[in-house]
One Martini backbone bead per residue (centre of mass of N, CA, C, O) as a GRO file, in nm:
protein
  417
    1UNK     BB    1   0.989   0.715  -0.527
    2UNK     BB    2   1.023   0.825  -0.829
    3UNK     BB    3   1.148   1.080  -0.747
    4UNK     BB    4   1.394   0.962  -0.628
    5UNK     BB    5   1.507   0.827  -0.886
    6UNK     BB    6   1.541   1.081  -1.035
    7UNK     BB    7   1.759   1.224  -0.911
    8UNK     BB    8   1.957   0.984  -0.893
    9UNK     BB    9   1.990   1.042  -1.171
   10UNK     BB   10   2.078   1.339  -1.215
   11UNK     BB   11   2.329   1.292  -1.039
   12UNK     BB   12   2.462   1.074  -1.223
   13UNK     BB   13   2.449   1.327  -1.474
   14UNK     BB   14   2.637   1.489  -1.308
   15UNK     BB   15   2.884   1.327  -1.247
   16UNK     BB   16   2.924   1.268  -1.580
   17UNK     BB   17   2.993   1.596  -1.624
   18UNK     BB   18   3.255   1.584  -1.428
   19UNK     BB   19   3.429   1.375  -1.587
   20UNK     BB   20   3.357   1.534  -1.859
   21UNK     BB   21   3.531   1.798  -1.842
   22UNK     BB   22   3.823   1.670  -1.844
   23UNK     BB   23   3.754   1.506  -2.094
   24UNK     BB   24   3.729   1.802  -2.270
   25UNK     BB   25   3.986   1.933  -2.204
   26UNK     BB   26   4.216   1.704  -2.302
   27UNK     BB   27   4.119   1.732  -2.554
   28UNK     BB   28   4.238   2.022  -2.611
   29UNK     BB   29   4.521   1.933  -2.524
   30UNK     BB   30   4.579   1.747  -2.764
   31UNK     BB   31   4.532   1.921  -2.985
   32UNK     BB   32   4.744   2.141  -2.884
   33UNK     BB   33   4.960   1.965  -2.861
   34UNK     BB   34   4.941   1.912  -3.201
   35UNK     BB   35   5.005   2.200  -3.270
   36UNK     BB   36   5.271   2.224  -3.162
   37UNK     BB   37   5.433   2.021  -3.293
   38UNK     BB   38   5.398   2.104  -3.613
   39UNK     BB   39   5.539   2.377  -3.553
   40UNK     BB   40   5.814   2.261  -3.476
   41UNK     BB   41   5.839   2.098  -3.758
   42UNK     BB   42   5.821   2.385  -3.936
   43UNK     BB   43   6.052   2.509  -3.835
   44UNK     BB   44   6.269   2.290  -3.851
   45UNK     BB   45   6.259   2.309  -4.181
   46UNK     BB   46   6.325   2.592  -4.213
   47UNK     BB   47   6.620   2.620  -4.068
   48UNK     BB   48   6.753   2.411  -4.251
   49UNK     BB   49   6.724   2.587  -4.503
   50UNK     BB   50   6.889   2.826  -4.408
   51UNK     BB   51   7.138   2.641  -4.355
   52UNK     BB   52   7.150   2.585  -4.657
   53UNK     BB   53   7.163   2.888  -4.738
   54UNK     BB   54   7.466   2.923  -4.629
   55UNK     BB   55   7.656   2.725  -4.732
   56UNK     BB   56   7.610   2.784  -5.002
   57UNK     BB   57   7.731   3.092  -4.969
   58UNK     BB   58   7.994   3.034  -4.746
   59UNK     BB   59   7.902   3.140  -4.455
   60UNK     BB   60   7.908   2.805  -4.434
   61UNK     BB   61   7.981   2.492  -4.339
   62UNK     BB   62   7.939   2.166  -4.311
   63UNK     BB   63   8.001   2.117  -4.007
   64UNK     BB   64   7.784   2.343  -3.869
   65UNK     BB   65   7.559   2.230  -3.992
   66UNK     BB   66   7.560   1.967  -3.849
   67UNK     BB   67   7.535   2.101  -3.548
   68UNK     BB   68   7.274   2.226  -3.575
   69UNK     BB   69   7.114   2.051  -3.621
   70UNK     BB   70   7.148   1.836  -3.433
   71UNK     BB   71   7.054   2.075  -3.213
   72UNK     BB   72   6.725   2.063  -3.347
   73UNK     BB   73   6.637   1.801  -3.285
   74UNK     BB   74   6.669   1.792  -2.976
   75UNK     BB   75   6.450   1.987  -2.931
   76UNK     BB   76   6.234   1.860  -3.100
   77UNK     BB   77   6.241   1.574  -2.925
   78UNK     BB   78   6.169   1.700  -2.690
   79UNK     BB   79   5.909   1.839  -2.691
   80UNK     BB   80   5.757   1.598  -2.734
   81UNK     BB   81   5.772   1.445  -2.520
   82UNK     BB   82   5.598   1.647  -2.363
   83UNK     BB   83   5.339   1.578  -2.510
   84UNK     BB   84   5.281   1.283  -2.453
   85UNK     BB   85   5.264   1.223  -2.173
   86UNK     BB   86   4.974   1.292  -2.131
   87UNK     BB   87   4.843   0.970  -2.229
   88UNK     BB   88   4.745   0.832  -1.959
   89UNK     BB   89   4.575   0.997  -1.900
   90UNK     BB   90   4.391   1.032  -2.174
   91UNK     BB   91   4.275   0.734  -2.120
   92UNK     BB   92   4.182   0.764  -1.798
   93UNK     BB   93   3.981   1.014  -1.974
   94UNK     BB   94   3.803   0.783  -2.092
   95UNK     BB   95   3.714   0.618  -1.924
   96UNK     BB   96   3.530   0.757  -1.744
   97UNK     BB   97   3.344   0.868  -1.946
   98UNK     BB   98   3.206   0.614  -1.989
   99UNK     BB   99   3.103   0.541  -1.709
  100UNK     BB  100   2.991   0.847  -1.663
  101UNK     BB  101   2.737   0.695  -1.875
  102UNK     BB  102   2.683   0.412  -1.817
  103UNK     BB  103   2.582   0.407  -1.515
  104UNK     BB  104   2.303   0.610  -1.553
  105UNK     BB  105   2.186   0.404  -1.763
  106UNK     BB  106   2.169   0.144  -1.626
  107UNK     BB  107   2.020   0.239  -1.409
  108UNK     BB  108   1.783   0.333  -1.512
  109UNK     BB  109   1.725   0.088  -1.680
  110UNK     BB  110   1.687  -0.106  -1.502
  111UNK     BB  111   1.454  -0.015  -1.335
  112UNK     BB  112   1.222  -0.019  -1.584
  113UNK     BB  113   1.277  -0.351  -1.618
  114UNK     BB  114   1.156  -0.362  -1.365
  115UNK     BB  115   0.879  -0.354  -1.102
  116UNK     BB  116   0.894  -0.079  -0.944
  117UNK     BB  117   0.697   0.079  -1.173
  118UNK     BB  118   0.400  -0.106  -1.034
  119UNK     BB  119   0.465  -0.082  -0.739
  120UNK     BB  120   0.441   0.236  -0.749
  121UNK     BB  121   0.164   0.251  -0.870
  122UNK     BB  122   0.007   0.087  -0.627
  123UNK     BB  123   0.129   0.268  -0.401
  124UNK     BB  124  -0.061   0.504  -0.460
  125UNK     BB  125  -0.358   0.384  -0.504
  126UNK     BB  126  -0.388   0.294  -0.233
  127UNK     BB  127  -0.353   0.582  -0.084
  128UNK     BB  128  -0.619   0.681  -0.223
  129UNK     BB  129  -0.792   0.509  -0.144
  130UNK     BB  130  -0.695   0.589   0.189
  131UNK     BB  131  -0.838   0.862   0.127
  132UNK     BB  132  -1.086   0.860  -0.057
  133UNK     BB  133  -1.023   0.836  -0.420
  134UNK     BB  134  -1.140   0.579  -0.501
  135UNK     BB  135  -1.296   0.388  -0.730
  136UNK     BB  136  -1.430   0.063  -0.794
  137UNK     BB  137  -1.233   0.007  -1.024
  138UNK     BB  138  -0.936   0.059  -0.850
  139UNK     BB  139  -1.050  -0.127  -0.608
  140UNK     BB  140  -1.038  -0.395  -0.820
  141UNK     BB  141  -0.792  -0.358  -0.910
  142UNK     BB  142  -0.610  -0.362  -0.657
  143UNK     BB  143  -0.725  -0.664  -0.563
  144UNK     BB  144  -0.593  -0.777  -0.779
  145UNK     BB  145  -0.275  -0.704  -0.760
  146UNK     BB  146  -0.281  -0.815  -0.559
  147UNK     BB  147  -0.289  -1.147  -0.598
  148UNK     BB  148  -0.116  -1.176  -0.825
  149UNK     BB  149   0.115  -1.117  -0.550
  150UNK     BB  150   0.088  -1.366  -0.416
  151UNK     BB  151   0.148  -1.563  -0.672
  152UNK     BB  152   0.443  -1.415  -0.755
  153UNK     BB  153   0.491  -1.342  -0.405
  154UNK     BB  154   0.499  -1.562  -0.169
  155UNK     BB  155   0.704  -1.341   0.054
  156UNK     BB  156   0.489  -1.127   0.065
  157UNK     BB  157   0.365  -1.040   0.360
  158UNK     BB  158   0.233  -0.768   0.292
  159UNK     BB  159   0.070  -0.785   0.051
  160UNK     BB  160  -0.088  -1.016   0.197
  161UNK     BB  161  -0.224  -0.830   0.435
  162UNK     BB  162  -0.387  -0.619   0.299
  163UNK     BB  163  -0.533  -0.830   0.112
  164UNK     BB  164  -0.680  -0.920   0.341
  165UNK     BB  165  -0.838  -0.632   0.473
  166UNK     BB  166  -0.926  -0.575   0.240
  167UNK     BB  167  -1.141  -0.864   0.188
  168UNK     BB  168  -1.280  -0.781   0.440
  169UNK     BB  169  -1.422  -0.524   0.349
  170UNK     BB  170  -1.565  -0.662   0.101
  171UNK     BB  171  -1.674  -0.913   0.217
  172UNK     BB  172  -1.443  -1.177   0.180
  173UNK     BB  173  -1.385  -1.368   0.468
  174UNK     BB  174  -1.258  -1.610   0.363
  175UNK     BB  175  -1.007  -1.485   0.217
  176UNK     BB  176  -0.937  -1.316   0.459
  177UNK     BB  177  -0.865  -1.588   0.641
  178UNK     BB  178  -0.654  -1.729   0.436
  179UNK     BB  179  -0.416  -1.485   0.445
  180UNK     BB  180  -0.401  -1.469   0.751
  181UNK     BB  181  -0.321  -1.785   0.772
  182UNK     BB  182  -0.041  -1.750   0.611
  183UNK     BB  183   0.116  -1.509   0.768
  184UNK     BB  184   0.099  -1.687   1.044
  185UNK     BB  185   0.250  -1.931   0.888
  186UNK     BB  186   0.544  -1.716   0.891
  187UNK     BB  187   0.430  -1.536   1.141
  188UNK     BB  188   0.326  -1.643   1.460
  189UNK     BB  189   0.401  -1.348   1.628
  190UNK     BB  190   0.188  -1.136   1.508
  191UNK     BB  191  -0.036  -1.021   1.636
  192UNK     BB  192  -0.212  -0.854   1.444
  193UNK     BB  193  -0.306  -1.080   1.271
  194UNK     BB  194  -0.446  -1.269   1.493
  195UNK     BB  195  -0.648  -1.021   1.551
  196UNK     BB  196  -0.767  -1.007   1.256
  197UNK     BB  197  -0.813  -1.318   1.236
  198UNK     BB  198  -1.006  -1.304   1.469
  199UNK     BB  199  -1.234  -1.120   1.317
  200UNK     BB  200  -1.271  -1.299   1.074
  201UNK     BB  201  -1.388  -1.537   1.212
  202UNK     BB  202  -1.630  -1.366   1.350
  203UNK     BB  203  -1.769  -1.319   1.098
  204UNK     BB  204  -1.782  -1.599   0.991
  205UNK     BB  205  -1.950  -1.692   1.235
  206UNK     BB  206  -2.169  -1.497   1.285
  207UNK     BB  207  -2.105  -1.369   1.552
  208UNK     BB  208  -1.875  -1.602   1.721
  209UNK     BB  209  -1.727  -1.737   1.980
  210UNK     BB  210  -1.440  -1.906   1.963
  211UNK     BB  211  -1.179  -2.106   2.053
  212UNK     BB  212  -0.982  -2.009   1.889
  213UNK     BB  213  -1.038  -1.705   1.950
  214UNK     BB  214  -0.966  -1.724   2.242
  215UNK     BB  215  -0.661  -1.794   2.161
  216UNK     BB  216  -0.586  -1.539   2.008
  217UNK     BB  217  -0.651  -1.328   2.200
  218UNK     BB  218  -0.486  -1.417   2.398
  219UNK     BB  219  -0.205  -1.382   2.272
  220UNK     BB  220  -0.234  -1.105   2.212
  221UNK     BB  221  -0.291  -0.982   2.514
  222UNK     BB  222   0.024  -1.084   2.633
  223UNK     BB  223   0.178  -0.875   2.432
  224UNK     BB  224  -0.104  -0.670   2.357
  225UNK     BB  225  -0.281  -0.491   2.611
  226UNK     BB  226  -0.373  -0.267   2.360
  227UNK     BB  227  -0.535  -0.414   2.180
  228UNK     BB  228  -0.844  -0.360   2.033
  229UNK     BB  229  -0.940  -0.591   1.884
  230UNK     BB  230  -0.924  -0.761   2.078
  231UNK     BB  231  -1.073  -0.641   2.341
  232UNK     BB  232  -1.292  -0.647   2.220
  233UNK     BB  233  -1.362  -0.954   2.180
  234UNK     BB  234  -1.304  -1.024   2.488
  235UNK     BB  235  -1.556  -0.867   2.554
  236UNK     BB  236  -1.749  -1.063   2.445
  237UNK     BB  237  -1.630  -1.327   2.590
  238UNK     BB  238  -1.708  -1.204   2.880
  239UNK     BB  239  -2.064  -1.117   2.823
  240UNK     BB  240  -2.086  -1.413   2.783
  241UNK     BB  241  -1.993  -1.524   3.032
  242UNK     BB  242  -2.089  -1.325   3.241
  243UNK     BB  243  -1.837  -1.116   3.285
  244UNK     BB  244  -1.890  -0.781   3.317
  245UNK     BB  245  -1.643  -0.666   3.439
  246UNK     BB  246  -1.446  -0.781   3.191
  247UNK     BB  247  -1.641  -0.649   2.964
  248UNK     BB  248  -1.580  -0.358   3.068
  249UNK     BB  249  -1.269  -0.335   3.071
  250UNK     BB  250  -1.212  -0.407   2.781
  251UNK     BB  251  -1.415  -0.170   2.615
  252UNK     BB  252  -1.249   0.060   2.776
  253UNK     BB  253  -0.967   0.003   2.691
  254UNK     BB  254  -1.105   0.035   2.330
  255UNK     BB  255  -1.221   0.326   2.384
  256UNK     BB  256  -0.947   0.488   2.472
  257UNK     BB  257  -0.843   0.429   2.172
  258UNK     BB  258  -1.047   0.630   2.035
  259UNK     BB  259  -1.227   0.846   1.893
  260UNK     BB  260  -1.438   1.077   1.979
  261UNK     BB  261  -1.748   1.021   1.811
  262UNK     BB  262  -1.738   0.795   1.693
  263UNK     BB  263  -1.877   0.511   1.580
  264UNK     BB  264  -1.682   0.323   1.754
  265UNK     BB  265  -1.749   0.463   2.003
  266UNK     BB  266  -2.012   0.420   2.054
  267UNK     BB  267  -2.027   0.099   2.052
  268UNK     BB  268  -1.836   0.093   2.318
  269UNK     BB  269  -2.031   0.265   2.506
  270UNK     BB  270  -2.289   0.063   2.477
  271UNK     BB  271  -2.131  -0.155   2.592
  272UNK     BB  272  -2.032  -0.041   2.859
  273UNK     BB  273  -2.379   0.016   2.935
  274UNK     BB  274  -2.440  -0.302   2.910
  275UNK     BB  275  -2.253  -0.422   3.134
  276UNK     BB  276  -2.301  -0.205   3.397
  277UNK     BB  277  -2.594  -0.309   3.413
  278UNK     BB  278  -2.557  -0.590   3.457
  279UNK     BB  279  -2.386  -0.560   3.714
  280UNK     BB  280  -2.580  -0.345   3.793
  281UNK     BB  281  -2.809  -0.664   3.906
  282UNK     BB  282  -2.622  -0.829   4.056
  283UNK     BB  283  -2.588  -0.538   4.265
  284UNK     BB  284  -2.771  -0.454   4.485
  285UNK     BB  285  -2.590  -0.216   4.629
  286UNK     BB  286  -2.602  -0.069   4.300
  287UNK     BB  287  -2.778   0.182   4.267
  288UNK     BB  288  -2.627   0.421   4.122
  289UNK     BB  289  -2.546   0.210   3.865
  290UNK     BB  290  -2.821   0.158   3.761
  291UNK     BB  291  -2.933   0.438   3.707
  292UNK     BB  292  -2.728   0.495   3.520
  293UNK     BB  293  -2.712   0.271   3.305
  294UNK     BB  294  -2.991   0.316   3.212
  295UNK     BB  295  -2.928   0.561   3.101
  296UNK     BB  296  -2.724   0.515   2.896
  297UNK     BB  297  -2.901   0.287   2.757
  298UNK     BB  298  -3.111   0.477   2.657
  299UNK     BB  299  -2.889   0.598   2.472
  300UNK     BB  300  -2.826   0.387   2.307
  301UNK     BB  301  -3.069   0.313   2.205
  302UNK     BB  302  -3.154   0.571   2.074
  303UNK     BB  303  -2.913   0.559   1.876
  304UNK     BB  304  -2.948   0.272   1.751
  305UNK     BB  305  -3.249   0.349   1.604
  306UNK     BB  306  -3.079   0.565   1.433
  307UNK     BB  307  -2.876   0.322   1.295
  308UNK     BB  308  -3.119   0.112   1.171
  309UNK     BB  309  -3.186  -0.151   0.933
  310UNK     BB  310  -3.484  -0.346   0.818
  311UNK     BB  311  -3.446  -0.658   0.652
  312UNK     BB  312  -3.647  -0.831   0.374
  313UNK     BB  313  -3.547  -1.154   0.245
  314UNK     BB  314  -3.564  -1.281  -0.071
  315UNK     BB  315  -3.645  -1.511  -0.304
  316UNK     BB  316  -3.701  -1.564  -0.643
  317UNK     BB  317  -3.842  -1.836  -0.829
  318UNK     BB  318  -3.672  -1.856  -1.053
  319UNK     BB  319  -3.389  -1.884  -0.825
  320UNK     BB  320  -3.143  -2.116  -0.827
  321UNK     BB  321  -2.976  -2.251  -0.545
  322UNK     BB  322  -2.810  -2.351  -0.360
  323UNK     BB  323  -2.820  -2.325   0.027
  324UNK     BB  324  -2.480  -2.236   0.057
  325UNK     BB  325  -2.523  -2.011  -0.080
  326UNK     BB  326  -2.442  -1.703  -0.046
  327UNK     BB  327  -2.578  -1.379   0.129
  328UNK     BB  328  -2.544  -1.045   0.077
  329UNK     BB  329  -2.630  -0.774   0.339
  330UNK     BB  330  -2.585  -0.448   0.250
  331UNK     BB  331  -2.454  -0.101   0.325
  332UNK     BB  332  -2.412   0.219   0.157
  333UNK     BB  333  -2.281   0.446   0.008
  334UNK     BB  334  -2.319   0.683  -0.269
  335UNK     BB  335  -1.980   0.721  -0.295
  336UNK     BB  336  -1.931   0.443  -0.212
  337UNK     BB  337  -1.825   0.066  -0.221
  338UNK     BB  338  -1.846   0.020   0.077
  339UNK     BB  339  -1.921  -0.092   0.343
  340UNK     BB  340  -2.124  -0.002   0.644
  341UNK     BB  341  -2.285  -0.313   0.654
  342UNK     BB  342  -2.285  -0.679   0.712
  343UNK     BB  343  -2.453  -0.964   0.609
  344UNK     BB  344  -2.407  -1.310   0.638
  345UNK     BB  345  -2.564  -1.577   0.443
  346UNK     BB  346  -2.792  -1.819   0.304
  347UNK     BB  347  -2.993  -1.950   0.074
  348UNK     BB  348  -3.138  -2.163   0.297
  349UNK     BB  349  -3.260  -1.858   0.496
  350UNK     BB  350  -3.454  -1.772   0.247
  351UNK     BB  351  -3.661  -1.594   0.424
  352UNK     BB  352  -3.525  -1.298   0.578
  353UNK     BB  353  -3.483  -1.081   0.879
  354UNK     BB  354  -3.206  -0.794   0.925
  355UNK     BB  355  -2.986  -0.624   1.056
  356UNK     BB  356  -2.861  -0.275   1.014
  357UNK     BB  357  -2.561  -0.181   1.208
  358UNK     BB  358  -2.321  -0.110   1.407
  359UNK     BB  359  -2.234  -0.426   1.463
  360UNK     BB  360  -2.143  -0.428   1.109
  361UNK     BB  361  -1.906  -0.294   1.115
  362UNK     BB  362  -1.574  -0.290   0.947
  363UNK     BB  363  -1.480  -0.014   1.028
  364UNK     BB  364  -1.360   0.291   1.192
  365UNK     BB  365  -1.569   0.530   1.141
  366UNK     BB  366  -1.777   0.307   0.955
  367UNK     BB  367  -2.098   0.392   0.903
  368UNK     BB  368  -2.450   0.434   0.967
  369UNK     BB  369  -2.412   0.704   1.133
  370UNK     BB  370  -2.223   0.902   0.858
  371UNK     BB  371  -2.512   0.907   0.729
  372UNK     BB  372  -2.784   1.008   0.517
  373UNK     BB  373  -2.775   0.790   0.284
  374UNK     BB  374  -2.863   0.490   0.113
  375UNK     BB  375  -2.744   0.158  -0.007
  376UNK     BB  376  -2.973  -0.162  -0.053
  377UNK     BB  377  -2.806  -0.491  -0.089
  378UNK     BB  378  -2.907  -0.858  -0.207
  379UNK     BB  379  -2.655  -1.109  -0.297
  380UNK     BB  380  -2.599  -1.409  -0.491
  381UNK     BB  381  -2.304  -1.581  -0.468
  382UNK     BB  382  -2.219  -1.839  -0.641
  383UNK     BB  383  -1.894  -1.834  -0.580
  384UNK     BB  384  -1.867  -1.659  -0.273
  385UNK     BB  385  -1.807  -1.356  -0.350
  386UNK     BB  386  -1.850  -1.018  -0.270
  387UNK     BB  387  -1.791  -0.903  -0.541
  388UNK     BB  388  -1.950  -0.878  -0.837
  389UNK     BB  389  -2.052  -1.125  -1.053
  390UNK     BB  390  -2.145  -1.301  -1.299
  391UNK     BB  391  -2.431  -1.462  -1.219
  392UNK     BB  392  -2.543  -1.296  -1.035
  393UNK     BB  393  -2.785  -1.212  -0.805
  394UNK     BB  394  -3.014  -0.954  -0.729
  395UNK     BB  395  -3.091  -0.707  -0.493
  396UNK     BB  396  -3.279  -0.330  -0.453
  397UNK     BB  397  -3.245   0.001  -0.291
  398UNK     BB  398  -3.081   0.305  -0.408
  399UNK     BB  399  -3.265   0.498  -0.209
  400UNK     BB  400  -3.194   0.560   0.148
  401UNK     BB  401  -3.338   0.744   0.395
  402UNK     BB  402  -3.287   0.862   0.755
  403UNK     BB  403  -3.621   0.858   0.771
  404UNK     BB  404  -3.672   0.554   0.670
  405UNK     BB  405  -3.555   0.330   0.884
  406UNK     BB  406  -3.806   0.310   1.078
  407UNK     BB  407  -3.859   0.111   0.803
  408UNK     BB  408  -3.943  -0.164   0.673
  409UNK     BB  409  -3.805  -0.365   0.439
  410UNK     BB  410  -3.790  -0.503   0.101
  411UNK     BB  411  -3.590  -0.768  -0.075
  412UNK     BB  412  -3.536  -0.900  -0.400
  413UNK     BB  413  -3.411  -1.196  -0.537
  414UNK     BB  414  -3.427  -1.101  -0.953
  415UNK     BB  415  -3.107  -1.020  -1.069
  416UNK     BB  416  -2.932  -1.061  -1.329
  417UNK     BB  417  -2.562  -0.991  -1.382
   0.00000   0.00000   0.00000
């Protein structure tokens, strides 16, 4: 976008030196016109002596004089007119240069001074971010100023739609289900919204399906049969439902849609040989779907072992902390800190232990089987929110290898940041 407007700029530069140069020609013309005046005034000086000493000399008569004169005068006198002629031209190619000057200043000048230049700073840098270019102090300048702009700029609702979604993805899940509450309360028909609302009250809640949920996943699914988060979400309440084969045909549907080979593909094709199991076994006449769905079942799960792991979470005695205040356990990889599985509990829940595995994955394609070693981190946040802050208590494992996943792990939160 900076580039579009340098441009525009350069071009608006050039167009105030096109309107430059005839008033640049103008003025020689004017220097010009002036010293034609002077010569022709100069010239009818002579000629006046001249007949001044003819008259002397008795070779003309003093009528002769004054007839002679008196037409060279008026021939001095046309010819000024024609030289003045071009003055209001010269006034009109006077406005243009100004203009011509003053107008892409103006223009740069306003950009400059608008919001325009951190604007396109942030989305550079968000850029960045989805492409994995960005460290941790980045992704958090990017999250507070979605942030700040959320609140000088409350019609911005791009702005906070985005920063629902880091939000989300950084664990602070209550942010982010206030912000697309936000959104979907000024724009009600957005299904997108709906549907990744729906998916962060699913996380809030604990990986629990509510009658909200079940809702808007409704809503979604009415305008967008196609939409993938919404059929997960879909494919789950119809599982608890015990309505499997509507739970195969809708992670079929999200299945679909996933590139091949994808964590995020995996983890639905796990679930849809886990529904078509339930199916045939529901159906006596179904053996074919049995041992099939069977074999299936156990390439899922010996998959799903190979990409799990098992930690016990504890407080230190010395840490004190209210029974609600949250408590994140998540792995990420040693290169990124966004989370590969996240889950979240409470103070009063602990000692516990609690499984990351493929379905805490936050986005697809990003999990714990896409990786070969991980951190593993779990922090009692104080203030509520997921990422780091001052006064928080922390314990880790700095770097856990996945030859190691299959021994439970162990972590105690007993280091204040």
């Amino acid at each position: 976008m900076t580039d579009v407007w340098f441009g525009l700029a350069i071009l608006l530069l050039l167009l105030a030196f096109v309107f430059l140069l005839p008033g640049l020609r103008g003025a020689g013309v004017r220097r010009s016109g002036g010293d034609k005046r002077e010569a022709l005034a100069q010239l009818y000086r002579e000629r006046t002596r001249e007949l001044r000493t003819a008259v002397e000399s008795g070779a003309m008569d003093e009528q002769q004089f004054t007839q002679l004169e008196a037409e060279m005068a008026r021939e001095l006198l046309s010819a000024k007119e024609g030289t003045n002629a071009v003055t209001p031209s010269r006034r009109g190619s006077g406005l243009l240069i100004c203009l011509a000057v003053l107008v892409p200043v103006f223009a740069v000048g306003t950009y400059i001074l608008s919001e325009r230049p951190q604007e396109v700073a942030l989305y550079r840098e968000m850029l960045a971010s989805q492409q994995g270019q960005a460290d941790s102090s980045t992704e958090e300048r990017i999250t507070n100023q979605l942030k700040q702009r959320a609140e000088t700029h409350p019609e911005d609702l791009s702005s906070r739609f985005v920063l629902a979604q880091r939000l989300l993805v950084s664990g602070d899940i209550d942010g982010a289900v206030s912000a697309y509450r936000y959104v979907l309360s000024r724009e009600p028909e957005a299904a997108l919204v709906k549907a990744e609302l729906a998916q962060a009250l699913f996380f809030a809640g604990g990986s629990k399906i509510t009658d909200e949920i079940r809702t808007l996943v409704g809503q979604v699914l009415a305008t967008q049969p196609s939409n993938g988060t919404a059929l997960g979400l879909a494919g789950i309440a119809a599982y608890e439902d015990k309505d499997y084969r509507k739970a195969r045909d809708h992670w079929q549907g999200a299945l679909a849609q996933l590139a091949p080979g994808s964590a995020a593909a995996e983890a639905l094709a796990a679930g849809v040989a886990r529904a078509e199991k339930a199916l045939a076994e529901d159906d006596k006449d179904g053996a074919v779907e049995i041992v099939q769905a069977a074999v299936e079942e156990n390439a899922a799960e010996e998959s799903k072992a190979a990409a799990e792991i098992r930690v016990q979470v504890s407080l230190s005695d010395k840490v004190k902390a209210d029974p609600s205040t949250p408590v994140f356990i998540y792995a990420r990889s040693t290169d990124s800190p966004m989370p590969l599985a996240i889950v979240r509990l409470t103070a009063g829940q602990l000692p516990a232990e609690v499984v990351l595995d493929e379905s805490q994955a936050m986005m697809p394609g990003r999990s714990i089987s896409t990786v070969d070693t991980v951190q593993l981190i779990a922090r009692l946040a104080l203030r509520g929110d997921a990422r780091p802050a001052a006064g928080d208590w922390q314990g880790s494992i700095k770097t856990l290898p996945k030859s190691s996943w299959g021994e439970s792990q162990s972590i105690v939160i007993d280091r204040e940041l």
